[in-house]
Structures are given as C-alpha cells and as structure tokens.
C-alpha positions as CSV (number, residue, x, y, z in Angstrom):
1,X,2.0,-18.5,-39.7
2,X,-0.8,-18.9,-36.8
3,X,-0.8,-21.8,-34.4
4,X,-2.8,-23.2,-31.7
5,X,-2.2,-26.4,-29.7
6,X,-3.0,-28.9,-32.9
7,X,-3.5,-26.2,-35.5
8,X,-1.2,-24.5,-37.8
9,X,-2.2,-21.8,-40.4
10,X,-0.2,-20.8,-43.2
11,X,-1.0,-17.9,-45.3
12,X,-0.8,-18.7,-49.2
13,X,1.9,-15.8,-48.9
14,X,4.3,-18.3,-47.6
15,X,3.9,-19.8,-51.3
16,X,3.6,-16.8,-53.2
17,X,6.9,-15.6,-51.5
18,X,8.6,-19.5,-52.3
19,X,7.6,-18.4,-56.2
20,X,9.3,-15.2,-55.7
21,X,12.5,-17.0,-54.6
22,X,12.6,-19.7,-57.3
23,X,12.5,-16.5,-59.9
24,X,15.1,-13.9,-58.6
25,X,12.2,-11.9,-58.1
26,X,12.1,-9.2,-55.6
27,X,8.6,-8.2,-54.2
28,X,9.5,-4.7,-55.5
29,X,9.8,-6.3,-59.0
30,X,6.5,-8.3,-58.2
31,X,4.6,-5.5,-57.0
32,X,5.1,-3.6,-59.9
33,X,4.3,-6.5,-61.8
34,X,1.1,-7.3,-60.3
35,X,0.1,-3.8,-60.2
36,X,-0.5,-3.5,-56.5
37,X,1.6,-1.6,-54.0
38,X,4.6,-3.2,-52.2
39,X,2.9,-2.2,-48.5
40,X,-0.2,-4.5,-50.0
41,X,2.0,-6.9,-51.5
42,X,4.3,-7.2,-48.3
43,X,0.6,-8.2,-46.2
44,X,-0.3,-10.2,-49.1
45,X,2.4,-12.3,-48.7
46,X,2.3,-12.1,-44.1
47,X,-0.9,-13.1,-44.5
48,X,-2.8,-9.6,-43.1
49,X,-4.7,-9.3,-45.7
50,X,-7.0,-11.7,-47.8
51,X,-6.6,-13.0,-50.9
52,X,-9.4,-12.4,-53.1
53,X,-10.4,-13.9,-56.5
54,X,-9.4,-11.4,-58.2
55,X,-5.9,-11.3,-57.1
56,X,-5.9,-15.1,-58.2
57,X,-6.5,-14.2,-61.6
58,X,-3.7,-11.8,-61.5
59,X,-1.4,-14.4,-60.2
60,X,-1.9,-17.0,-62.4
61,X,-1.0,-14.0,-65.3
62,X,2.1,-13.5,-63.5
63,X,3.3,-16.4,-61.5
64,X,1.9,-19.2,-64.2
65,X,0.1,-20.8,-61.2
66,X,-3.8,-21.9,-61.7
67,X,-6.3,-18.5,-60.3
68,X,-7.9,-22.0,-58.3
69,X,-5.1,-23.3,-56.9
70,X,-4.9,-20.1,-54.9
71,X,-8.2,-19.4,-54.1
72,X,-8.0,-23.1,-52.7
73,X,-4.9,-21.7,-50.6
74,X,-7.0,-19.1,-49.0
75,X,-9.5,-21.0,-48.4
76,X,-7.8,-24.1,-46.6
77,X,-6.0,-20.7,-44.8
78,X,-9.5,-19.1,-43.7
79,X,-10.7,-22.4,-42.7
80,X,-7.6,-23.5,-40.1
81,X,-7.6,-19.7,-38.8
82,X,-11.3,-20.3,-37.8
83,X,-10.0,-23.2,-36.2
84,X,-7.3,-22.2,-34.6
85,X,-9.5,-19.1,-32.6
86,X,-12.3,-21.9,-32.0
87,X,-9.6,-25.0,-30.6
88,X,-8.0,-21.8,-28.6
89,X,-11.3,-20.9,-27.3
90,X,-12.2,-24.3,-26.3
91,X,-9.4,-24.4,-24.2
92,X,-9.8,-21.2,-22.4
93,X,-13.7,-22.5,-22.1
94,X,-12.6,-26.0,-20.8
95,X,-10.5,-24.4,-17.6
96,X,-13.5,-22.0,-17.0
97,X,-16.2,-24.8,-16.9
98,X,-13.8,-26.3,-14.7
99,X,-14.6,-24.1,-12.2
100,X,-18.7,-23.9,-12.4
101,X,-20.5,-26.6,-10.2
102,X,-21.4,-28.8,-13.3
103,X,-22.6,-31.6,-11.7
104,X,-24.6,-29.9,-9.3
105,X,-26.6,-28.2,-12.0
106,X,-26.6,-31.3,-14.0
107,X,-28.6,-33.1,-11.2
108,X,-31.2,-30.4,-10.9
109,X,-31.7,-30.8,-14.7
110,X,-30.4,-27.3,-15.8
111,X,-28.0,-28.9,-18.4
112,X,-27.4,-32.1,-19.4
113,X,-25.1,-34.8,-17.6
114,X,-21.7,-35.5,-19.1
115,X,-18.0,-36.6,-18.1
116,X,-16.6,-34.9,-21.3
117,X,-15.2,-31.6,-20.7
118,X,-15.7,-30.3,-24.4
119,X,-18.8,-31.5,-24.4
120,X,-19.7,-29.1,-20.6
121,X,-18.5,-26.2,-22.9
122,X,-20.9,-26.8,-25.3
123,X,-23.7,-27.7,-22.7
124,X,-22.6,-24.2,-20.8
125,X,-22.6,-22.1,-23.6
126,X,-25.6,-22.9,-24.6
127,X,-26.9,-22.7,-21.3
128,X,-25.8,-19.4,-21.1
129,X,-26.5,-18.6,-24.9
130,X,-22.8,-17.0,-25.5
131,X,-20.6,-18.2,-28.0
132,X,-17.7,-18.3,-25.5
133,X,-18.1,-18.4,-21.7
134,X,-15.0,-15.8,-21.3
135,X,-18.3,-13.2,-22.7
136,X,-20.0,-14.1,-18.8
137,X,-17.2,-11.1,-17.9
138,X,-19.1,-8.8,-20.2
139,X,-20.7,-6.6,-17.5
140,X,-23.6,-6.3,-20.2
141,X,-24.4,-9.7,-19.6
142,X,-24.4,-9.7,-16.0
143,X,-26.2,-6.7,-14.8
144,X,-27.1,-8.5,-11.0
145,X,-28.4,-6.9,-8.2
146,X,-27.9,-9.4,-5.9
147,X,-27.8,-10.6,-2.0
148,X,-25.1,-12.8,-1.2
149,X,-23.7,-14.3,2.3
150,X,-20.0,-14.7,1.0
151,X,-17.8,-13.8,-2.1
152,X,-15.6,-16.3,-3.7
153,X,-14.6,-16.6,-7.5
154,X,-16.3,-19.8,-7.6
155,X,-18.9,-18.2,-6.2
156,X,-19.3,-15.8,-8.5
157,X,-19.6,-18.4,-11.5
158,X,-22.2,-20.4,-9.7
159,X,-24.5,-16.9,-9.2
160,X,-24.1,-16.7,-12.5
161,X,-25.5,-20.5,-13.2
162,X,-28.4,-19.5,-10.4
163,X,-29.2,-15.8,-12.3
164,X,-29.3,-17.9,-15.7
165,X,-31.5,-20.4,-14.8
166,X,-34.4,-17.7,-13.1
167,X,-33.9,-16.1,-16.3
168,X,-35.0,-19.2,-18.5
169,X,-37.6,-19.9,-15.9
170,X,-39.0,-16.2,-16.1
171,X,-39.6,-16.7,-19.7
172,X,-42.6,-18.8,-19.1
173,X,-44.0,-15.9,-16.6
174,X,-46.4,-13.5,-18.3
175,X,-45.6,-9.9,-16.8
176,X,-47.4,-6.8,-17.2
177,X,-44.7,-3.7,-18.2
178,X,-42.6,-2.6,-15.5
179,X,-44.4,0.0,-12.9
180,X,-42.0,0.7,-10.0
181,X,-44.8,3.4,-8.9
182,X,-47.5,0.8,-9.1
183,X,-45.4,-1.6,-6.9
184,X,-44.5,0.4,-4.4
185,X,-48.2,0.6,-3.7
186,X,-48.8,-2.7,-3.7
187,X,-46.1,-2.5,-0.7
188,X,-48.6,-3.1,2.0
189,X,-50.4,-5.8,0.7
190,X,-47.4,-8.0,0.3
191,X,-46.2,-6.9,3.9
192,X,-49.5,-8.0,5.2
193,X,-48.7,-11.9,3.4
194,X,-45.9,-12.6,6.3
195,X,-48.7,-13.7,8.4
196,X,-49.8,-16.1,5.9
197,X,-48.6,-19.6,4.9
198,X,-46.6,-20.0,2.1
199,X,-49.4,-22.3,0.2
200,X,-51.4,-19.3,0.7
201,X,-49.9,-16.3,-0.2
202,X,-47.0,-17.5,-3.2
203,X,-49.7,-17.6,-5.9
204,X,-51.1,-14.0,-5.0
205,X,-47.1,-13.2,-4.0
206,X,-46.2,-13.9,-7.7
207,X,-49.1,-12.8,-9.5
208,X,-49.1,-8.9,-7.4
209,X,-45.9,-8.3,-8.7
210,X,-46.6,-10.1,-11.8
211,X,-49.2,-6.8,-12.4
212,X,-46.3,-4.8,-12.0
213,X,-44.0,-6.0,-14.4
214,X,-41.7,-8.5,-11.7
215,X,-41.1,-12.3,-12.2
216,X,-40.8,-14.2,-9.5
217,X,-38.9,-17.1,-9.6
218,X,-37.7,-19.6,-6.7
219,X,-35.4,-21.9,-7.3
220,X,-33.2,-24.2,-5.2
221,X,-30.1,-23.2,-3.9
222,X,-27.3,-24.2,-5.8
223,X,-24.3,-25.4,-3.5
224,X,-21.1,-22.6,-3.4
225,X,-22.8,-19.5,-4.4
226,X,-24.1,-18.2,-1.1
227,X,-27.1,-16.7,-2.5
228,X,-30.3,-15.5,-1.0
229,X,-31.6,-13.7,-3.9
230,X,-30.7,-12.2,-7.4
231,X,-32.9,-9.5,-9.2
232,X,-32.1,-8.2,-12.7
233,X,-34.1,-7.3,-16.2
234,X,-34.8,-9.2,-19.0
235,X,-36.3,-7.9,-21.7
236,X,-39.5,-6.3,-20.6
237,X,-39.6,-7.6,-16.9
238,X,-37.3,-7.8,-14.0
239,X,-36.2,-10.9,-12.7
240,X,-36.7,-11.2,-9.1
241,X,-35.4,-15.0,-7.9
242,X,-34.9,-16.4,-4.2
243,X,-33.7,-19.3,-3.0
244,X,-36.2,-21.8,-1.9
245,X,-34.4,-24.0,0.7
246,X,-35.5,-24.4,3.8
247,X,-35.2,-20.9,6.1
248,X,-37.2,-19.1,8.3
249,X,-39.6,-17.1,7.6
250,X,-37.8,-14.1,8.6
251,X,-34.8,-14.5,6.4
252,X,-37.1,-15.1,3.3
253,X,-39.3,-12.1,3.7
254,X,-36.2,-9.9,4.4
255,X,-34.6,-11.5,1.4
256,X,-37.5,-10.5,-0.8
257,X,-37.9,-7.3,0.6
258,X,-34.3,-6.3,0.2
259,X,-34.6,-7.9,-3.6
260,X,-37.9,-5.5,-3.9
261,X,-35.6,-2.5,-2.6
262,X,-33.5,-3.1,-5.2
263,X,-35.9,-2.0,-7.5
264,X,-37.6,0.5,-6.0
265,X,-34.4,2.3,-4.9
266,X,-33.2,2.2,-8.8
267,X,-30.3,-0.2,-8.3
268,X,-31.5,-2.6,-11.2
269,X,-29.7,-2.5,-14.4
270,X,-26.6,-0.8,-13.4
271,X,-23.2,-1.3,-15.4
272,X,-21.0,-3.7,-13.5
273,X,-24.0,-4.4,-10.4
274,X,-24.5,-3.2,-7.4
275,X,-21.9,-1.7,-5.3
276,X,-22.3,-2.0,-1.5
277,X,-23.7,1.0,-0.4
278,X,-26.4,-0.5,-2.6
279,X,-26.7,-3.9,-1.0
280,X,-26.3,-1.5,2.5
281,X,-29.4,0.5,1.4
282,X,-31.6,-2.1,-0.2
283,X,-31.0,-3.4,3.4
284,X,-32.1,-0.7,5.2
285,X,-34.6,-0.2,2.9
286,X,-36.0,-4.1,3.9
287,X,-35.4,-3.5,7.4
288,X,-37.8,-0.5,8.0
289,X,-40.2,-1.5,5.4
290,X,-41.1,-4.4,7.3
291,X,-40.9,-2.8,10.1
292,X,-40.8,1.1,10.4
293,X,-37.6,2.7,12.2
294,X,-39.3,4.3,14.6
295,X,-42.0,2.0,15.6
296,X,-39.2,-0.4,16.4
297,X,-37.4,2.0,18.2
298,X,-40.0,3.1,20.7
299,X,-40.8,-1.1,21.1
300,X,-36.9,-2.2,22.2
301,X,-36.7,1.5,24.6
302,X,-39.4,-0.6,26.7
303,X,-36.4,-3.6,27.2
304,X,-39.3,-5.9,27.2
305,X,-38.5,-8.8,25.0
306,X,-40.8,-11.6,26.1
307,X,-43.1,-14.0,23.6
308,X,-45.8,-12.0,25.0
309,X,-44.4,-8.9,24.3
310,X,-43.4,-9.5,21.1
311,X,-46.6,-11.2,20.2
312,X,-48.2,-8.3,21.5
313,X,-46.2,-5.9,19.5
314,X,-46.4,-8.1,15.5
315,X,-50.0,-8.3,16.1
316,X,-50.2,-3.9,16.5
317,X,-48.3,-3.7,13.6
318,X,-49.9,-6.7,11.5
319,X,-46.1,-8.5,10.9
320,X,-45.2,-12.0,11.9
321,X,-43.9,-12.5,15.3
322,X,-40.9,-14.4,13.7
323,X,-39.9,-11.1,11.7
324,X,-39.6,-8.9,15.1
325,X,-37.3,-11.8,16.4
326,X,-35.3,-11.7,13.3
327,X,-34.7,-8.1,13.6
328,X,-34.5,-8.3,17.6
329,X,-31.3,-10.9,17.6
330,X,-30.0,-9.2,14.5
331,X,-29.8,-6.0,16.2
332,X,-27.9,-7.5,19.1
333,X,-31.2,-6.8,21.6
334,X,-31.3,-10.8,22.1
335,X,-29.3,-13.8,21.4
336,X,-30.0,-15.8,18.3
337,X,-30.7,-19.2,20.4
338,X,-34.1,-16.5,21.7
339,X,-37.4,-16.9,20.9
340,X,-36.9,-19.0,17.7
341,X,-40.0,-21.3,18.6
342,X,-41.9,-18.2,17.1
343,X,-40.0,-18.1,14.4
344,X,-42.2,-20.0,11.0
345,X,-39.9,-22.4,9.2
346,X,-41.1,-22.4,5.3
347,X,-40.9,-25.0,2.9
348,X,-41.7,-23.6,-0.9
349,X,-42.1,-26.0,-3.8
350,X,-40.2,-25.0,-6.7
C-alpha cells in the first residue's frame, strides 16, 4: 500500500492474497499452482512487481476470477501510483515556489500572473522547462558562472529565474560558433567602447561578440538576487547577461569584463559553477584588462589624483575617466564620495 496526502494505492496483491485466505491456500501452494516462484509470487502479491496480462489469464485459471477484472486492478493501481509521486511532487514544488520572487517576475512578464500556488508550479516548471523544480539542484542544469554582491538561498533561486530568462531571450540571438581565440582579439575594440555612449556602442557591443559565438543579453534586475552578471552555454553559444539598472559606467564595464573573463579564463561550463578563486581571477582578469597592472601602478606612485590628472591619464590610455575612479576608490587610493562627477551614469533599454 502507497500513500500520499489524498492518495492511497493498493496493489491488486492485497486481493490476490484476500483469495488465498478465503481458500486455505498458502502462497507456497499458489505458487506452485500458478507455476511461478514463491520469491515472484511473494512481490506479486507486495505489489513490487507488475502484473501483466498474462498473469491475468493464469489467475482467472486458478483463482476463478475474470483475467479483466485484474488487469483492471493493475491498472487503477498504476494509475493512483502515478498520482501519488505527481500530488507528492506538487507539494515539494509548492514550498519551493514559495520561495522564488513570483510576483516580481510576473510583473516583468516572464510568467504569467496568478494567486494559485499549483498553478505557480506549473507556470515555473514550465518556465524552467523541468518536470519538477527540485531538478533546478541538478548541477547539469545550472552550470553559472556568475558575479554576485551577496549569497542567500533565496538568492540563489532568483539567479536562477534571472539565468533562465537570458537564456529564453538568447534564443532569438543569432551567434556565430564559439571562438574564445577570436574574442580575445576583439578585446581591444570593446575596451575602446567605454568612451562611448551606450546608444552607441550596445548594437556593435552585441553584434562583436555575436561574431564570436557570445549572446548578449541585458535584462532588468530582479529584486533579491544581487546579481551583476551571469554567463553560461546553451547549446551552441554562451550566454553572457548583465543587469541593466541604472549604474555607473564603471561598474557595468567591469561587470562585463569580468563576465568576458569568465570565458576566456575557461571557467564556463564547469560542474557545480564557479568556485571563488574563479570569481577572484575573472576579477583580476577585468581589472587589468581594462587597465593594465602596471600602467596603473606607475600612475597612483605619482599620488596625484586630481580631475586633471586623471583626465590626463584615461585619455593616454584611451579608457573612460569614470573607470580610473572606479578602480582608484576601489583600491583604497580615494574615497568613494571622490571624483564621482566623472563618473558616466548609463541607462540601457532592455
């Protein structure tokens, strides 16, 4: 006998053993009887194994009971067993979309609206094409190399809303194959887009790495999962997506960048993510790509932090002014209330 919360399964055994009784019969008598081994019969009658047409026919030759009646048992068994794992499910499903930000995605048009909690289950799982949302543990599923400001388990679930949704979006972006050599040549051109306007340079932004196999998607942040970025494959491409709320200019190409790291470090499709030496190096990897180590170095040994001076010093080396101040009151050289009037706020349409 199975049994869920409104569900119970019983195994035509349960009436096969009731016929047994009414006779005197032991299922040592029966099993020779039937012409089947008392380990098989024994299952039979627990329910472990199924009961096929064929042993219907043979107990209706020794039990007197229609070969139909008990493939109808089996049946109606089969049928309440599927229903107990599906109501079981539902319920392990319901207290996990419990936990994603529902109505948040719901307003942004990801999945539809809805009060009913059975029915956000079946909205999620098909959002997230699994037949169970406990499968979103499956590490298979959520290969993410991603840069994050906090970690909390909510957190997690709404990354995992985020990732989904640049994936659906990246559909609809025509890629050429993947060429890791090919973008990290291309390196320099992007670099040289920080001194451009974001209605200037996301079109060519999307369509160089487009050239190289890379979708890129910006979405809207999604409230509680901290995210700046997310980059991971599908299919034939990697995913890159950002955040597109407002943030300065800074923080967005450093995002990128450290996304772009990702993948030219090799930290994209690993089992169970990115650990964080990963997110340290892809880091690293942003900072100096942007701006070389040592050029920076020699810059803050002359102490000279000014708006002229740091003018001065993005226009030798072709970055935005706002990245050197980024990396200046990161660093601990200034505060972070310093030179943030030459810092570019962006704005980018999704």
């Amino acid at each position: 006998m199975v049994r869920s919360r409104s569900i119970i399964a019983t195994p035509p055994g349960a009436t096969i053993k009731e016929q047994l009784n009414d006779r005197g019969m032991s299922q040592k008598e029966f099993a020779v009887r039937i012409d089947m081994t008392e380990k098989h019969v024994s299952k039979l009658i627990n329910g472990e194994v199924q009961l096929t047409p064929e042993v219907a026919v043979r107990l209706e030759i020794v039990l007197g009971v229609p070969a139909r009646f008990w493939n109808n048992l089996e049946a109606i068994y089969r049928e309440k067993l599927i229903k107990i794992a599906a109501e079981k499910a539902m319920d392990a499903d319901e207290n996990l979309a419990r936990q994603f930000p529902y109505s948040e995605m719901a307003k942004l048009g990801w999945i539809p609206q809805t009060r009913n909690s059975k029915e956000k289950v079946i909205n999620l799982r098909k959002y997230f094409e699994v037949v169970s949302l406990s499968l979103l543990e499956n590490t298979q599923i959520t290969r993410i190399a991603c840069r994050r400001l906090a970690v909390t388990d909510k957190s997690d679930l709404a990354l995992l809303a985020w990732t989904q949704e640049a994936k659906i979006q990246a559909r609809g972006i025509e890629t050429k194959p993947i060429n890791i050599k090919g973008l990290i040549s291309v390196m320099p051109d992007i670099r040289k887009m920080t001194l451009k306007k974001p209605k200037d340079f996301c079109f060519e932004l999307k369509s160089l790495l487009a050239e190289n196999g890379v979708a890129l998607v910006f979405l809207p942040h999604l409230k509680g999962s901290f995210l700046q970025g997310a980059t991971f494959i599908d299919g034939n491409k990697i995913v890159v997506g950002l955040t597109a709320r407002g943030k300065d200019a800074d923080k967005f190409w450093f995002s990128l960048f450290h996304e772009l790291g990702h993948i030219i470090l090799g930290h994209v499709g690993k089992n169970g993510g990115t650990t964080e030496q990963d997110e340290q190096d892809a880091d690293v990897w942003s900072r100096d790509e942007l701006i070389p180590l040592e050029t920076f170095k020699m810059f803050k040994e002359e102490q000279n932090f000014s708006v002229a001076s740091v003018k001065r010093f993005a226009k030798e080396n072709r970055i935005a002014p706002g990245i050197v101040v980024g990396r200046l009151q990161n660093e601990g050289c200034i505060e972070y209330n310093m030179l943030n009037e030459l810092k570019e706020h962006y704005v980018i349409t999704v």
